[in-house]
C-alpha positions in Angstrom: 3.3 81.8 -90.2 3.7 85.4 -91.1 2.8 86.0 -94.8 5.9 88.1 -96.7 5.0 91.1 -99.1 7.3 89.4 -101.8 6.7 87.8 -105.3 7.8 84.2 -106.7 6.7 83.3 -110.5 4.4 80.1 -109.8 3.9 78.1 -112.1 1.0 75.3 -110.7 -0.4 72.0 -112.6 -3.0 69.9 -112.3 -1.8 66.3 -112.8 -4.4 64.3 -114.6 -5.1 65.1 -118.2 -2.9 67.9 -118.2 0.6 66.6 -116.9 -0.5 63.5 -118.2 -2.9 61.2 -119.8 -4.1 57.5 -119.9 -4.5 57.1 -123.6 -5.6 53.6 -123.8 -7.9 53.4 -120.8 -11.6 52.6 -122.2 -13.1 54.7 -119.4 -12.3 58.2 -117.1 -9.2 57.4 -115.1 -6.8 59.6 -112.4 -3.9 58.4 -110.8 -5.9 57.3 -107.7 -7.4 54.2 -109.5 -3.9 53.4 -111.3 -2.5 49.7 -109.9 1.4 50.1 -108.8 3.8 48.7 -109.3 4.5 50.8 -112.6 6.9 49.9 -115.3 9.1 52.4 -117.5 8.1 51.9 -121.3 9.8 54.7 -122.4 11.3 58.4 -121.5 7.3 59.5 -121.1 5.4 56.2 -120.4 4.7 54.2 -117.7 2.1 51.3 -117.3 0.4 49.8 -114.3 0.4 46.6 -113.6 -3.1 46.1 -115.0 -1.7 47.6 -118.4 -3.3 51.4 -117.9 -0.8 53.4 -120.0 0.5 57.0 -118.3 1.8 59.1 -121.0 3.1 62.4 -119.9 2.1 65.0 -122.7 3.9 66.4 -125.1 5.9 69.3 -124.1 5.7 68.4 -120.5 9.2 68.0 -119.6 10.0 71.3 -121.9 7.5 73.4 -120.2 9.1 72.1 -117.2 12.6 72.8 -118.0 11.9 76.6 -119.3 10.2 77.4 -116.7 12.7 76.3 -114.1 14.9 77.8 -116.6 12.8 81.6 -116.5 12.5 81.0 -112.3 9.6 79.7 -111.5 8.7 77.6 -108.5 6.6 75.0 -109.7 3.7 73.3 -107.3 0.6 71.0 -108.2 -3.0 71.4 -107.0 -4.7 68.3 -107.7 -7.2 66.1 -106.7 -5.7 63.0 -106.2 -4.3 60.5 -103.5 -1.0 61.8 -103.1 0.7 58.2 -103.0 0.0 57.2 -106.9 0.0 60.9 -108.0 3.8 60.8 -106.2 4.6 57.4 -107.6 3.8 58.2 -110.8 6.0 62.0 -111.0 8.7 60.2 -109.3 9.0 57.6 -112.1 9.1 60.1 -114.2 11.6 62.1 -112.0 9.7 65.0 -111.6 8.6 64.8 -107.9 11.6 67.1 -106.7 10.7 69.8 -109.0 7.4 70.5 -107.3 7.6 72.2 -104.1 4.8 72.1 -101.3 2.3 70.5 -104.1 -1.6 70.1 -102.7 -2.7 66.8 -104.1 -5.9 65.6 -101.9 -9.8 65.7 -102.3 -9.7 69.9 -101.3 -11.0 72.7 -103.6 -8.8 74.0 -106.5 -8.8 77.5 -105.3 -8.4 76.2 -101.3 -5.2 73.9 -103.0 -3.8 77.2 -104.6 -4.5 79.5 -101.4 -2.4 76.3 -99.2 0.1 76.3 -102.0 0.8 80.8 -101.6 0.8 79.8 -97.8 3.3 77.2 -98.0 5.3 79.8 -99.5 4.7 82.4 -97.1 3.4 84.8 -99.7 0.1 87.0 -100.1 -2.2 86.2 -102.8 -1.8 89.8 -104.1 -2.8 91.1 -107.0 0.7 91.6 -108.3 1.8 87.8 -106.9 -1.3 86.9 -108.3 0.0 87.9 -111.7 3.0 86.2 -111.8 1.3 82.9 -111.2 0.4 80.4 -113.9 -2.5 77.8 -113.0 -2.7 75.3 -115.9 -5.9 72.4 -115.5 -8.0 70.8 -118.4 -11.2 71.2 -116.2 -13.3 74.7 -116.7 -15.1 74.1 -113.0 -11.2 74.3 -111.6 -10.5 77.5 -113.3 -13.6 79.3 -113.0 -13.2 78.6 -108.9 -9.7 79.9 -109.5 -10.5 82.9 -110.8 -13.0 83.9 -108.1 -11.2 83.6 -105.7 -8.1 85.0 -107.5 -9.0 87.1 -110.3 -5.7 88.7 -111.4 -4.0 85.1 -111.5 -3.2 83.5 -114.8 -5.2 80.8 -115.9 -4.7 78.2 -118.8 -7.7 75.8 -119.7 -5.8 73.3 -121.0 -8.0 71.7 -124.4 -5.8 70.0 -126.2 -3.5 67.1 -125.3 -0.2 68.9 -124.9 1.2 71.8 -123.0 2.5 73.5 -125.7 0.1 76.6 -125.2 2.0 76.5 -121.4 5.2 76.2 -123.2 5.1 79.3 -125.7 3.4 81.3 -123.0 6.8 80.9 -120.9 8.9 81.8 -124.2 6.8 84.6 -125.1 5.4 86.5 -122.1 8.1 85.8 -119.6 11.6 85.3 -120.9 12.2 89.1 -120.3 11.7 88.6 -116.2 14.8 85.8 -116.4 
């Protein structure tokens, strides 16, 4: 596929601990080890059949909805099997909204690079600035910013994408 010399605002999430969380699990868990069939506790939780809570965070669906809203494409790079990580955005009908996402065992920055590709855009400096990468793991962003330093990174800390959220507002409502 022939790359285009053309810009898209990107907006790409990680899924675990920063689209969502597990806030009762005793112990680290991703959407690989979750146990289908889920159940719909309410507008942003889902449980597993072995009672592992999903909770989407706060201020997911909002991000989400401004920055369709400002133009974004959104896509997902994370490491995950796509089967539960799609189960679980489809129950909380946000599957469609991603396009081309790179959920499998592959580097972040190797995700990102497949992601530009699916595309069909160059990972130029100025596409590069018009792309948001959001993860709650350091190691991810620090391999994302080596191999694409002018891209826009957000080390999610805190359990909510409010940071993501005001960003959007703040720094690109005027590109509409």
């Amino acid at each position: 596929m022939k790359l285009q010399k053309k810009t898209l605002k990107l907006l790409i999430f990680d899924a675990d601990e920063t689209l969502w969380t597990f806030p009762n699990a005793q112990h680290l868990v991703w959407a690989s080890v979750t146990h289908p069939p889920y159940v719909i506790k309410g507008k942003d939780l889902l449980v597993d059949s072995k009672g592992i809570q999903i909770k989407l965070l706060p201020y997911a669906n909002e991000t989400i909805d401004m920055a369709k809203k400002l133009g974004f494409e959104l896509s997902m790079a994370s490491n995950n099997d796509f089967h539960s990580a799609q189960a679980i955005l489809e129950h909380f009908g946000l599957f469609d909204k991603f396009k081309y996402p790179q959920i499998d065992w592959q580097s972040k920055d190797l995700q990102i690079k497949n992601i530009y590709e699916a595309f069909g855009l160059e990972p130029s400096k100025a596409q590069q600035q018009r792309t948001i990468f959001v993860d709650d793991k350091i190691k991810n962003i620090n391999a994302v910013k080596k191999r694409f330093p002018h891209l826009i990174t957000i080390h999610l800390r805190e359990k909510t994408l409010k940071p993501v959220y005001n960003l959007l507002k703040d720094k690109f409502s005027e590109y509409k």
